[in-house]
N, CA, C and O of each residue as an XYZ file, in Angstrom:
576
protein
N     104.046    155.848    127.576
C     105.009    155.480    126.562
C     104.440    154.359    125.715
O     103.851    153.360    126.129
N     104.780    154.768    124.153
C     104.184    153.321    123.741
C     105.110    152.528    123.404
O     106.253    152.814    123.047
N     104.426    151.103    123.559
C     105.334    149.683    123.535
C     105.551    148.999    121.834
O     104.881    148.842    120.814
N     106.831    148.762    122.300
C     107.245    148.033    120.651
C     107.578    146.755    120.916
O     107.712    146.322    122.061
N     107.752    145.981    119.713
C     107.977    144.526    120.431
C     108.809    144.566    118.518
O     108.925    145.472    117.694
N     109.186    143.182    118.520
C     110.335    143.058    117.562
C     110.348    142.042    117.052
O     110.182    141.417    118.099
N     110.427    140.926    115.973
C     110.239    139.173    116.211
C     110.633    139.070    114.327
O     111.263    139.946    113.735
N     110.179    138.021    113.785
C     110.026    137.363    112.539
C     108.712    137.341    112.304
O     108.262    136.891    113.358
N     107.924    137.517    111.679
C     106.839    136.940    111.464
C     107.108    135.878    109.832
O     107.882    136.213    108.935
N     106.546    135.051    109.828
C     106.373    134.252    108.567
C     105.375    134.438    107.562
O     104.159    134.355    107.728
N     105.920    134.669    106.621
C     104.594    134.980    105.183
C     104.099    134.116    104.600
O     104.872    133.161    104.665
N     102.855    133.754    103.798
C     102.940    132.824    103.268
C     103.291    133.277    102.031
O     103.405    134.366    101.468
N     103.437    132.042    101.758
C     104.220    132.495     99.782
C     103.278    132.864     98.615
O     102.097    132.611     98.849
N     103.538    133.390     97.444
C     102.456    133.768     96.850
C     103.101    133.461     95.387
O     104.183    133.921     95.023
N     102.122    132.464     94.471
C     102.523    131.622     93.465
C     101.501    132.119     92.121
O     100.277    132.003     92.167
N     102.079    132.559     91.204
C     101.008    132.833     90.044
C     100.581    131.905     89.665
O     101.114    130.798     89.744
N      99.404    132.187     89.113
C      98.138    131.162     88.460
C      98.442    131.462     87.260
O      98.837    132.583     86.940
N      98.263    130.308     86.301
C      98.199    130.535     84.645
C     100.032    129.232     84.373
O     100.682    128.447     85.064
N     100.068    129.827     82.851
C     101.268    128.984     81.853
C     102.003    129.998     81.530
O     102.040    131.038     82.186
N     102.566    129.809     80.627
C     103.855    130.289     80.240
C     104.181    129.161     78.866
O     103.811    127.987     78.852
N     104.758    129.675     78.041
C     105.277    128.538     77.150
C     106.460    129.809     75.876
O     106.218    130.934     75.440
N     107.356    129.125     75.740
C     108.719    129.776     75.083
C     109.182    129.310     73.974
O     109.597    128.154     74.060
N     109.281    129.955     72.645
C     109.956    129.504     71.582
C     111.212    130.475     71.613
O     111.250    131.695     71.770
N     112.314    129.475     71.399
C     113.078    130.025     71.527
C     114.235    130.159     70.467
O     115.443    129.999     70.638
N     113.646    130.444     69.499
C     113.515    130.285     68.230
C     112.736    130.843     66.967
O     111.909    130.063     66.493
N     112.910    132.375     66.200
C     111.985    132.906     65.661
C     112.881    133.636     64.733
O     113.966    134.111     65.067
N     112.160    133.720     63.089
C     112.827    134.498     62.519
C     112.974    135.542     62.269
O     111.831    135.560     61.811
N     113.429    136.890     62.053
C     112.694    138.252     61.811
C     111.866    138.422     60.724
O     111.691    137.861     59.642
N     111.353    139.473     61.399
C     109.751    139.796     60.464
C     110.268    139.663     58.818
O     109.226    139.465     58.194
N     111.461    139.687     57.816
C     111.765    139.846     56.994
C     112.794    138.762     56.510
O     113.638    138.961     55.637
N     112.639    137.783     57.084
C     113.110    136.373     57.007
C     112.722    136.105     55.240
O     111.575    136.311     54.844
N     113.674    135.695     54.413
C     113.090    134.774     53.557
C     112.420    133.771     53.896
O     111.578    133.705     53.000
N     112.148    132.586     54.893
C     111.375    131.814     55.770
C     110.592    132.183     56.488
O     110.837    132.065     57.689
N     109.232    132.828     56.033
C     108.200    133.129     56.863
C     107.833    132.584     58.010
O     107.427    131.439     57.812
N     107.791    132.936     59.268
C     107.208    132.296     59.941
C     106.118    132.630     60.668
O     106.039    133.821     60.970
N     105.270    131.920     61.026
C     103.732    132.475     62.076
C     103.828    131.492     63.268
O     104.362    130.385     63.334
N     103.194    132.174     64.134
C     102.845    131.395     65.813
C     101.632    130.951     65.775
O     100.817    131.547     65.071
N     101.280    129.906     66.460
C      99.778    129.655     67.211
C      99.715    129.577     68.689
O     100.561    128.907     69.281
N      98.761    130.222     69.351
C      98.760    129.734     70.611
C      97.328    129.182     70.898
O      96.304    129.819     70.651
N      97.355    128.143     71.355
C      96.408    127.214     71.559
C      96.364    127.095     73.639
O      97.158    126.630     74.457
N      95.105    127.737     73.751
C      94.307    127.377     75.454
C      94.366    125.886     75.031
O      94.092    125.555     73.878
N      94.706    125.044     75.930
C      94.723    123.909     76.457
C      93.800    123.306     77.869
O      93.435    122.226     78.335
N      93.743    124.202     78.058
C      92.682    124.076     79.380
C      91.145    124.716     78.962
O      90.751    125.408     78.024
N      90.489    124.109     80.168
C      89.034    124.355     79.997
C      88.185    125.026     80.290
O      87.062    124.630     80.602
N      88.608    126.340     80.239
C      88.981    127.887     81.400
C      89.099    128.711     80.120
O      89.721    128.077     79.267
N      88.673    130.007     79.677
C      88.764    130.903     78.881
C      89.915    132.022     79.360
O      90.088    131.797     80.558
N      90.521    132.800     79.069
C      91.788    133.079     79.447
C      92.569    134.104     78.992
O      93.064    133.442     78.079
N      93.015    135.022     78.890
C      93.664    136.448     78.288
C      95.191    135.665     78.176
O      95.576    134.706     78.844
N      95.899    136.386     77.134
C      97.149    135.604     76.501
C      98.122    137.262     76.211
O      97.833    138.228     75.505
N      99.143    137.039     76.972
C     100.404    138.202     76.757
C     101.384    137.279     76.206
O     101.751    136.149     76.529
N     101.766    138.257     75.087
C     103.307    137.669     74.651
C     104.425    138.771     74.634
O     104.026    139.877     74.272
N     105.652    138.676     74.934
C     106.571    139.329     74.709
C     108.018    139.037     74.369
O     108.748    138.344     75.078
N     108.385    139.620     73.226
C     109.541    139.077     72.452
C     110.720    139.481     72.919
O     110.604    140.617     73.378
N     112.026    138.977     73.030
C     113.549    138.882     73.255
C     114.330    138.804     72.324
O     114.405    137.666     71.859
N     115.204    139.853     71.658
C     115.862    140.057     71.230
C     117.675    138.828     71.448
O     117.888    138.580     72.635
N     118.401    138.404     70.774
C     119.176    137.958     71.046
C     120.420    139.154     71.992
O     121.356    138.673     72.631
N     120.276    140.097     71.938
C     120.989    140.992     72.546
C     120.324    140.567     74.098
O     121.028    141.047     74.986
N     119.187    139.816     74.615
C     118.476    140.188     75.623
C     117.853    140.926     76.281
O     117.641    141.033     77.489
N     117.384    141.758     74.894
C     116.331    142.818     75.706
C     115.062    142.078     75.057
O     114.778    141.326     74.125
N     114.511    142.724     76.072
C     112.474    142.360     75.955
C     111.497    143.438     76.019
O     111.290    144.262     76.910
N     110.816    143.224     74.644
C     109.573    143.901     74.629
C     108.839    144.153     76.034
O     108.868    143.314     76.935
N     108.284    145.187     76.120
C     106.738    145.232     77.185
C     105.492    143.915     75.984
O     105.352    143.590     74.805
N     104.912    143.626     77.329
C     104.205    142.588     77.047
C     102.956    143.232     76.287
O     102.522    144.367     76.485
N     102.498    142.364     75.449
C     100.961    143.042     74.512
C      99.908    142.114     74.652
O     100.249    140.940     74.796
N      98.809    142.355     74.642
C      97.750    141.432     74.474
C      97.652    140.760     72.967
O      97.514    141.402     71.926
N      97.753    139.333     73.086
C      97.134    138.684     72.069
C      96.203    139.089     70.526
O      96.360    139.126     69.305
N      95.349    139.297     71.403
C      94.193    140.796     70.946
C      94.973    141.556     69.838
O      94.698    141.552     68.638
N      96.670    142.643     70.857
C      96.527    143.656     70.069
C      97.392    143.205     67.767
O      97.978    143.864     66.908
N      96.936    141.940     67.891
C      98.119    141.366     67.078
C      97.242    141.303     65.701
O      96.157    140.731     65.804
N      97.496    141.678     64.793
C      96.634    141.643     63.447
C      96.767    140.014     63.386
O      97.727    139.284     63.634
N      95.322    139.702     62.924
C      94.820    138.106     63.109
C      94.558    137.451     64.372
O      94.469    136.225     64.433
N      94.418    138.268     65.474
C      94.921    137.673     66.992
C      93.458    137.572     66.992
O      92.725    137.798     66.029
N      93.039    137.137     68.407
C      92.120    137.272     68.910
C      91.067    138.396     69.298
O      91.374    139.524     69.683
N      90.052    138.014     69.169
C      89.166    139.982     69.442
C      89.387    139.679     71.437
O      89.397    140.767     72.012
N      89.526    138.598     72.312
C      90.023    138.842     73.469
C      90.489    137.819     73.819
O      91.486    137.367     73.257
N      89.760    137.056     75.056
C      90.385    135.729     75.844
C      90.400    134.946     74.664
O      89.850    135.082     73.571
N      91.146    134.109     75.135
C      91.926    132.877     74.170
C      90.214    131.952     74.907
O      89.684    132.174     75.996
N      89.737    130.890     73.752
C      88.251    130.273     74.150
C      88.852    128.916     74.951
O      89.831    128.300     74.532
N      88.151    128.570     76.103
C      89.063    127.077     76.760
C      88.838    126.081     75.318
O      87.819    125.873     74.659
N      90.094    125.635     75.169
C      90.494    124.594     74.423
C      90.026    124.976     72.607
O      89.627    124.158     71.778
N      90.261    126.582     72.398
C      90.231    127.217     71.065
C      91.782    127.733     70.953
O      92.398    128.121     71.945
N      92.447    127.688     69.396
C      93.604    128.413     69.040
C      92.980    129.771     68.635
O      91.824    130.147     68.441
N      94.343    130.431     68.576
C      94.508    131.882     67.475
C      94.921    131.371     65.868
O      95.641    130.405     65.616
N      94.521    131.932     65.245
C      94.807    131.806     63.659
C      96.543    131.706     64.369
O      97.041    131.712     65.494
N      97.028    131.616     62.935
C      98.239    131.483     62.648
C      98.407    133.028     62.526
O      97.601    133.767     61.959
N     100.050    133.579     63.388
C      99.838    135.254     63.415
C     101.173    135.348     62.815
O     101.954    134.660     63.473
N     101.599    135.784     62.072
C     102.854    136.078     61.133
C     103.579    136.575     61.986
O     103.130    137.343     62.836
N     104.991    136.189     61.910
C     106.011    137.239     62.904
C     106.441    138.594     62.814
O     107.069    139.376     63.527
N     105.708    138.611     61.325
C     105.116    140.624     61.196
C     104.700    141.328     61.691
O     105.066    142.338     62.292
N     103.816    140.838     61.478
C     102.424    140.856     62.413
C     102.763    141.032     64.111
O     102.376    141.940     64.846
N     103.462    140.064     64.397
C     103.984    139.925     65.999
C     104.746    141.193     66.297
O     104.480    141.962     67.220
N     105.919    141.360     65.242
C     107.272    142.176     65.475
C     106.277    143.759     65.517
O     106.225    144.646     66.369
N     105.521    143.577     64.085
C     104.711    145.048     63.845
C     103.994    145.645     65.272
O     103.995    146.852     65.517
N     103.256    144.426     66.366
C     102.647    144.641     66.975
C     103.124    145.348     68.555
O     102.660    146.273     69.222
N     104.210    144.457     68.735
C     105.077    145.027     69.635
C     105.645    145.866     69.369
O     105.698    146.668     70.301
N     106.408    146.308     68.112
C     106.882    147.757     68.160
C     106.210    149.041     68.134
O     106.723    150.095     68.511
N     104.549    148.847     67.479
C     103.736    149.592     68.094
C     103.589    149.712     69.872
O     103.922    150.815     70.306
N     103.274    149.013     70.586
C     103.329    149.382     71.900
C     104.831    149.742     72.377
O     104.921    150.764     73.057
N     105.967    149.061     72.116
C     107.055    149.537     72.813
C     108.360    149.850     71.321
O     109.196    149.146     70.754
N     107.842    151.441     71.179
C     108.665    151.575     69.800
C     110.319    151.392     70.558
O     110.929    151.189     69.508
N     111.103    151.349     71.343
C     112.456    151.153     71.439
C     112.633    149.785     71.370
O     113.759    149.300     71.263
N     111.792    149.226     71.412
C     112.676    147.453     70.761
C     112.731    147.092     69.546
O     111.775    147.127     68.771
N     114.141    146.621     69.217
C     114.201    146.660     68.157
C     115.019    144.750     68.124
O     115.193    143.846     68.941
N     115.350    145.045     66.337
C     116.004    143.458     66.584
C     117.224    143.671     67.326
O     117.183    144.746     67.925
N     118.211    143.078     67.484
C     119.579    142.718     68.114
C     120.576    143.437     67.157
O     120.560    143.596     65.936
N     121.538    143.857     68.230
C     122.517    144.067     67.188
C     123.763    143.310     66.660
O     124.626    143.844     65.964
N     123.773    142.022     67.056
C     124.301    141.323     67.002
C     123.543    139.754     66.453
O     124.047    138.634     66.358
N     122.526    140.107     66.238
C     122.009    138.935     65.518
C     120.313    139.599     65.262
O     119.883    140.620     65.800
N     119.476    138.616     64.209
C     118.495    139.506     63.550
C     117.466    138.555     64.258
O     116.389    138.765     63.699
N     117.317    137.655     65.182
C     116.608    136.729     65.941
C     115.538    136.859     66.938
O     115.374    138.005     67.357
N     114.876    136.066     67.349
C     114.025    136.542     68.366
C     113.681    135.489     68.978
O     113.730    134.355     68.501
N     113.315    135.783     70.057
C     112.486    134.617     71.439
C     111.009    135.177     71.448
O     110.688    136.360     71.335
N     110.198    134.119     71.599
C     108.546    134.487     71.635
C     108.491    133.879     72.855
O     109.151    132.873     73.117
N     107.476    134.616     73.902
C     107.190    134.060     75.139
C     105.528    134.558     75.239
O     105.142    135.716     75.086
N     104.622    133.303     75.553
C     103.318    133.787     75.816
C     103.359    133.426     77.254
O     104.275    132.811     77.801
N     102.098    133.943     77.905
C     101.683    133.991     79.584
C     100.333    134.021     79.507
O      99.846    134.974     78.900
N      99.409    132.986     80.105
C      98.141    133.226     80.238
C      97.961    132.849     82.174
O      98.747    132.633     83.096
N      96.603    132.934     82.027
C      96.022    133.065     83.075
C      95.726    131.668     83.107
O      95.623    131.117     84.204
N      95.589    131.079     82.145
C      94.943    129.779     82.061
C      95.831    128.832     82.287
O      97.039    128.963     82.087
N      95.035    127.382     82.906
C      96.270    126.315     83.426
C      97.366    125.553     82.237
O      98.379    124.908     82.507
N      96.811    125.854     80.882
C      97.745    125.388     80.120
C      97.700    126.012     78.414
O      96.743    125.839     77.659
N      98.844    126.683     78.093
C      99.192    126.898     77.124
C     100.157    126.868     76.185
O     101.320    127.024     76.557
N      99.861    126.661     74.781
C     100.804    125.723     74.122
C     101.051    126.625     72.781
O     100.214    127.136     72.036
N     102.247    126.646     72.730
C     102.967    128.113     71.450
C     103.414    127.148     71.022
O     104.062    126.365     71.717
N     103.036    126.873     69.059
C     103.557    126.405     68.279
C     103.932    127.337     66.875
O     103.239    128.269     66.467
N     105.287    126.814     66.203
C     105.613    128.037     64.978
C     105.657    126.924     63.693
O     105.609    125.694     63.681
N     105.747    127.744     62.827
C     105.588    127.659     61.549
C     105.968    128.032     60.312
O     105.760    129.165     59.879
N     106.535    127.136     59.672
C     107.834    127.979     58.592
C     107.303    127.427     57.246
O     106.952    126.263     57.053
N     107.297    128.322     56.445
C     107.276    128.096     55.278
C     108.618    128.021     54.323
O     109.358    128.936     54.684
N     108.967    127.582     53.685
C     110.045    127.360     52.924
C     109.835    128.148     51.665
O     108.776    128.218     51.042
N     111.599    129.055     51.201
C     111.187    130.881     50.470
C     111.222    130.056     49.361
O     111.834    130.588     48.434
N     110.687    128.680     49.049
C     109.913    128.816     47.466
C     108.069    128.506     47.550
O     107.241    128.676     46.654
N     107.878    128.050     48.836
C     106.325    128.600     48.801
C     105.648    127.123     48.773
O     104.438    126.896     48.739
N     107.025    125.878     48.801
C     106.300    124.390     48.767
C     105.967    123.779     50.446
O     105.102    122.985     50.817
N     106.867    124.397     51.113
C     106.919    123.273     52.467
C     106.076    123.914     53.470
O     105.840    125.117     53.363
N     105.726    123.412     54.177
C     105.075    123.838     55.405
C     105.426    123.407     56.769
O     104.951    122.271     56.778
N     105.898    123.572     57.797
C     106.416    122.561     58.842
C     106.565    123.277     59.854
O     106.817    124.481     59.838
N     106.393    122.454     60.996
C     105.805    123.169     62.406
C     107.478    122.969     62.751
O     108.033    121.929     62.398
N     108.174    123.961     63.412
C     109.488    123.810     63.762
C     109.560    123.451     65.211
O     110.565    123.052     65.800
N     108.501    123.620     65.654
C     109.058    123.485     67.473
C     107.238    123.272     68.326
O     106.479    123.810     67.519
N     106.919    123.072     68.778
C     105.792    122.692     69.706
C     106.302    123.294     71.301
O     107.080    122.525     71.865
N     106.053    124.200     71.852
C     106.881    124.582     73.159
C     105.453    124.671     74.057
O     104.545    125.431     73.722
N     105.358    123.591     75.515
C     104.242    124.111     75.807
C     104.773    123.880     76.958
O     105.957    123.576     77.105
N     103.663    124.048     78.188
C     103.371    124.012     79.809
C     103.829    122.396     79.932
O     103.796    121.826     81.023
């Protein structure tokens, strides 16, 4: 006969490596107030960068590579290099190519930007232009 035995065993825990950083705050791609993102590696580590957008309804894109974003990166984010400035066209255009069912909200025309790297620190900043073409101004700094 074979023997069974029965108990708890204890796991150890398992913690992702990398950042995260959230604007929570974005206009749609067709904003009279243009806006663009930067994401800037902060660390000294080269690093692959996913972002994925939230609808005020609370739905969320599937995540895209950095990469796949017109102006993005050709790959890893460089330790302690930004991405150009990437239009939220550009962003919105990019994600609805990979996940055509997201769309804006139906209850508001808004969005949440969320990046994720591998790397120990990353820092999402936006950027608004004002719809006569004089101002320039960083609206939010969101980092690790």
């Amino acid at each position: 006969s074979a023997a069974t035995s029965t108990g708890t065993v204890s796991l150890a825990s398992i913690a992702r490596n990398g950042s995260s950083a959230r604007l929570t705050f974005a206009v749609n791609p067709d904003s009279p107030y243009p806006m663009s993102i930067r994401v800037t590696n902060d660390s000294a580590i080269d690093g692959p960068v996913t972002l994925t957008l939230t609808n005020d309804d609370g739905d969320t894109s599937a995540a895209i590579s950095l990469s796949a974003i017109t102006g993005g990166p050709a790959g890893d984010v460089g330790a302690g290099a930004s991405s150009g400035l990437l239009s939220m066209s550009d962003v919105f255009a990019a994600v609805q190519a990979a996940d055509a069912t997201f769309a804006l909200g139906a209850t508001s025309n808004k969005l949440r930007v969320s990046v994720s790297s591998l790397t120990p620190t990353i820092v999402l900043n936006a950027f608004s232009l004002s719809s006569d073409g004089t101002t320039f101004s960083m609206v939010t700094d969101a980092g690790a």
